[in-house]
MARDRENVO-838355 format. One line per 8 residues: their letters; for each residue x, y, z of C-alpha. Coordinates in Angstrom, 1 decimal, always signed. Last residue first. Layout:
BEGIN
A = X,Y,Z | ...
This chain:
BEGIN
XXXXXXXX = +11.6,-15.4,-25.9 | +13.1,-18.8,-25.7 | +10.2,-19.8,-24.0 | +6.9,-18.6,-24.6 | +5.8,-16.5,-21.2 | +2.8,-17.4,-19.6 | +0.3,-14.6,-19.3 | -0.1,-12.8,-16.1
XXXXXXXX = -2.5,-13.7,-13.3 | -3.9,-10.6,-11.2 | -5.3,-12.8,-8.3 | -2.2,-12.3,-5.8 | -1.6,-8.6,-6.9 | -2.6,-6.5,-3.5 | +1.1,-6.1,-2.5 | +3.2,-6.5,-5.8
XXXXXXXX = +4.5,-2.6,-5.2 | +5.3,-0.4,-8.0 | +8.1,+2.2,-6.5 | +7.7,+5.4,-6.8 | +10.6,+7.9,-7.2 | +10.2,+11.3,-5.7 | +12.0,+14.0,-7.1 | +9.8,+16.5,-8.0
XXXXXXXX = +8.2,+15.7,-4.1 | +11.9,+16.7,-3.0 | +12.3,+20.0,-4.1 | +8.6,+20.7,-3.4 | +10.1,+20.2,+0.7 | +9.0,+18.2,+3.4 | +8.0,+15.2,+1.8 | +4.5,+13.5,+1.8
XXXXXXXX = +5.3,+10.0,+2.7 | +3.7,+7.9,+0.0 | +0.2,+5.6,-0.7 | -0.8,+5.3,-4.0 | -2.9,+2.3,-5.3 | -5.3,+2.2,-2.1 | -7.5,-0.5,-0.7 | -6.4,-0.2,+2.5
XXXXXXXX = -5.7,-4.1,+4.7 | -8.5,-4.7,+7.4 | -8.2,-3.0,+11.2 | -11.4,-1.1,+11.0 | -13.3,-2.2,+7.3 | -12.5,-1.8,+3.8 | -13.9,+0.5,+0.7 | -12.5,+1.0,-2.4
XXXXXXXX = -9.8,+2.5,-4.1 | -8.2,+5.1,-1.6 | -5.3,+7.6,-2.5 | -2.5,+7.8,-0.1 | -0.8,+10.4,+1.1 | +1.5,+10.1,+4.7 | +1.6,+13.1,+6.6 | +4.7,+13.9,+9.1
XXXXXXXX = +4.4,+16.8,+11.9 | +7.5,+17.2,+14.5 | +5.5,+18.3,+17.8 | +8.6,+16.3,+19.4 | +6.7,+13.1,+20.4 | +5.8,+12.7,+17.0 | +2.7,+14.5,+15.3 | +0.6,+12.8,+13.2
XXXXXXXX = -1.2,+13.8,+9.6 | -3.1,+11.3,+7.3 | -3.1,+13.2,+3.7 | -6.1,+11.4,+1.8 | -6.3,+11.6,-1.6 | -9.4,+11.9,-4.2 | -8.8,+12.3,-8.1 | -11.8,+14.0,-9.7
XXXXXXXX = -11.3,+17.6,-8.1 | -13.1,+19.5,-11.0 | -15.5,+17.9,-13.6 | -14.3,+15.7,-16.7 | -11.8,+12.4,-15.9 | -8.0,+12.6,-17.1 | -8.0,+10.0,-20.0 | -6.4,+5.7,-19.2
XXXXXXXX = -6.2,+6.0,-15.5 | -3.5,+4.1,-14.3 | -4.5,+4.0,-11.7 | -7.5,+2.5,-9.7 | -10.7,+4.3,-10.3 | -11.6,+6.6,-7.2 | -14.1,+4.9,-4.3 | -12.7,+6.8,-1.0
XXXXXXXX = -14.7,+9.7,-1.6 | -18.1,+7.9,-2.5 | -17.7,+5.7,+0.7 | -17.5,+9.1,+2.8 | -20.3,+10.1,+0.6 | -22.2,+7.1,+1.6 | -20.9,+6.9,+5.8 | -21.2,+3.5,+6.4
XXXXXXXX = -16.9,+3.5,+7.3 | -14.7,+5.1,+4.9 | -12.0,+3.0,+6.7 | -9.1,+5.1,+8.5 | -6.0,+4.2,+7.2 | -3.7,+2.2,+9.4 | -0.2,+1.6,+9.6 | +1.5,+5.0,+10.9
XXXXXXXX = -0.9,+4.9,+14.1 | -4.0,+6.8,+14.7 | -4.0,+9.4,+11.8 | -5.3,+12.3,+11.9 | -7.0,+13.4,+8.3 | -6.3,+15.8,+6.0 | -9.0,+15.1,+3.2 | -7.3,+16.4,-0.6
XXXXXXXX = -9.3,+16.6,-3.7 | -7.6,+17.0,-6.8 | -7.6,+17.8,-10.2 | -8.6,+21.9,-10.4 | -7.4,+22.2,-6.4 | -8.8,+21.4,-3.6 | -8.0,+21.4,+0.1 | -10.0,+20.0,+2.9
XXXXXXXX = -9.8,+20.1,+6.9 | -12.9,+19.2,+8.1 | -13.3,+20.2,+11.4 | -16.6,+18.0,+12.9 | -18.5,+20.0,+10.4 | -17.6,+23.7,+10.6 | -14.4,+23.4,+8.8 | -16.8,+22.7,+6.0
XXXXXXXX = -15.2,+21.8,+3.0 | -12.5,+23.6,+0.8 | -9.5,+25.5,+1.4 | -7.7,+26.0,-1.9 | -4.6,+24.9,-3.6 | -3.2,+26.8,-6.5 | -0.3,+27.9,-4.6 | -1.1,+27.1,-0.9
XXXXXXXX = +0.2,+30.7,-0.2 | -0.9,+31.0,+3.7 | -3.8,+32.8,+5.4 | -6.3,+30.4,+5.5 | -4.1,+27.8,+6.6 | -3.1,+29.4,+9.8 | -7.0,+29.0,+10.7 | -7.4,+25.6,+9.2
XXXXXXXX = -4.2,+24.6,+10.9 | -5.0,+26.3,+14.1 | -8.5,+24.3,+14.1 | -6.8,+20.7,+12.6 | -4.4,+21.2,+16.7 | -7.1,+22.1,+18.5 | -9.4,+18.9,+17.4 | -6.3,+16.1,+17.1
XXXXXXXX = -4.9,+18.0,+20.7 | -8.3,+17.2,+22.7 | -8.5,+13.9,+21.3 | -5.3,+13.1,+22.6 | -6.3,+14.3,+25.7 | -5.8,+11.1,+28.1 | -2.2,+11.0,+26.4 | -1.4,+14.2,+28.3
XXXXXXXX = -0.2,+17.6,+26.7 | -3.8,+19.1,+28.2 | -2.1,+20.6,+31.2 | +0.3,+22.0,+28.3 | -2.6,+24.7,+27.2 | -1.1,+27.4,+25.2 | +2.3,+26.5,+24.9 | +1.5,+22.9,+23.5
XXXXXXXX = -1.0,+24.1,+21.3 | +0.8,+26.5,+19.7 | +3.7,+23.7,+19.6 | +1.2,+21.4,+17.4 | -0.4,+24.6,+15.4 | +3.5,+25.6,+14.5 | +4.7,+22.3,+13.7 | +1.0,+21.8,+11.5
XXXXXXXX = +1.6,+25.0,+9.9 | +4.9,+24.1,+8.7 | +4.5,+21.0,+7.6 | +1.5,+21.5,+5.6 | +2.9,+25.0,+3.9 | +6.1,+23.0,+3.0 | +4.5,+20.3,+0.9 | +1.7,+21.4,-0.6
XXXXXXXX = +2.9,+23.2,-3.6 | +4.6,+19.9,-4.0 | +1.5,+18.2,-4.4 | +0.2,+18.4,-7.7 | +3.8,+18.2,-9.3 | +4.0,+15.1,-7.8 | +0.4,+13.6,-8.6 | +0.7,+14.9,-12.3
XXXXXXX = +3.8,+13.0,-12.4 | +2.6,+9.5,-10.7 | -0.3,+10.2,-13.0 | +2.0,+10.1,-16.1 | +4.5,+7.6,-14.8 | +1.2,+5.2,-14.9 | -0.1,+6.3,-18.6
């Protein structure tokens, strides 16, 4: 059932994978060219803002494959995308550690609580698995967006509660190819049964 999801995940997502990185490089250096007084760490919130609003705009004109816009770009800039199993928040990420809690917010909460993997039937109703792309520039205007799909909730500066969590790769080529690796992070309390010896 796991290499099931982690395929259904993959194939998901590599319609994804160059449309996100290119419009982010080009909303990053649009930015930069059209207002590099504000190219100053002081302004970093300036850029996450102008930066999400060209990608939403440049977005809305691009072949996301079966992917659609979704949310309201309205709201604080949501960027959201959708399509029949999934529901993907593209958020800024602070550092490429953290997560960013769901915080007291209860839909927020609702968003982040999916069933951990594997699941054992695909769930009824559109967009029932809920991921996260956390999106960063690097110094360059290079853009690089980490999935990860949340579990539970957590607080600023505690350990994510997530069973997927991947660099989203530039290309579809290499999201088909992506090989996940189970991690024993997060499995202190699972015990395991003894085995008999000799067998």
């Amino acid at each position: 059932m796991l290499k099931d999801e982690l395929e259904r995940v993959r194939n998901a997502l590599a319609d994804l994978c160059e449309p996100l990185h290119d419009v982010f490089a080009w909303a990053g250096q649009r930015r930069s060219e059209a207002l590099p007084e504000l190219v100053r760490p002081e302004y970093n919130w300036h850029g996450t803002h102008t930066v999400r609003a060209l990608a939403h705009h440049r977005l809305r004109r691009t072949n996301l494959g079966v992917w659609t816009l979704s949310g309201n770009h309205a709201r604080n800039g949501e960027l959201w995308l959708t399509d029949s199993d999934y529901s993907l928040r593209v958020l800024h990420a602070l550092n490429e550690r953290d997560v960013p809690p769901p915080g007291p917010n209860l839909a927020r909460r609702a968003y982040y609580h999916n069933p951990p993997l594997p699941l054992q039937e695909k769930l009824d109703g559109p967009a029932n698995d809920k991921l996260i792309a956390l999106w960063r520039l690097d110094p360059s205007g290079a853009p690089s967006f980490r999935v990860v799909r949340p579990i539970g909730k957590w607080r600023f500066g505690g350990t994510a509660k997530t069973d997927l969590d991947f660099p989203l790769p530039e290309t579809a080529v290499d999201m088909r190819s992506l090989h996940f690796e189970p991690a024993d992070e997060g499995l202190e309390d699972v015990r395991l049964p003894e085995e008999e010896e000799g067998k």
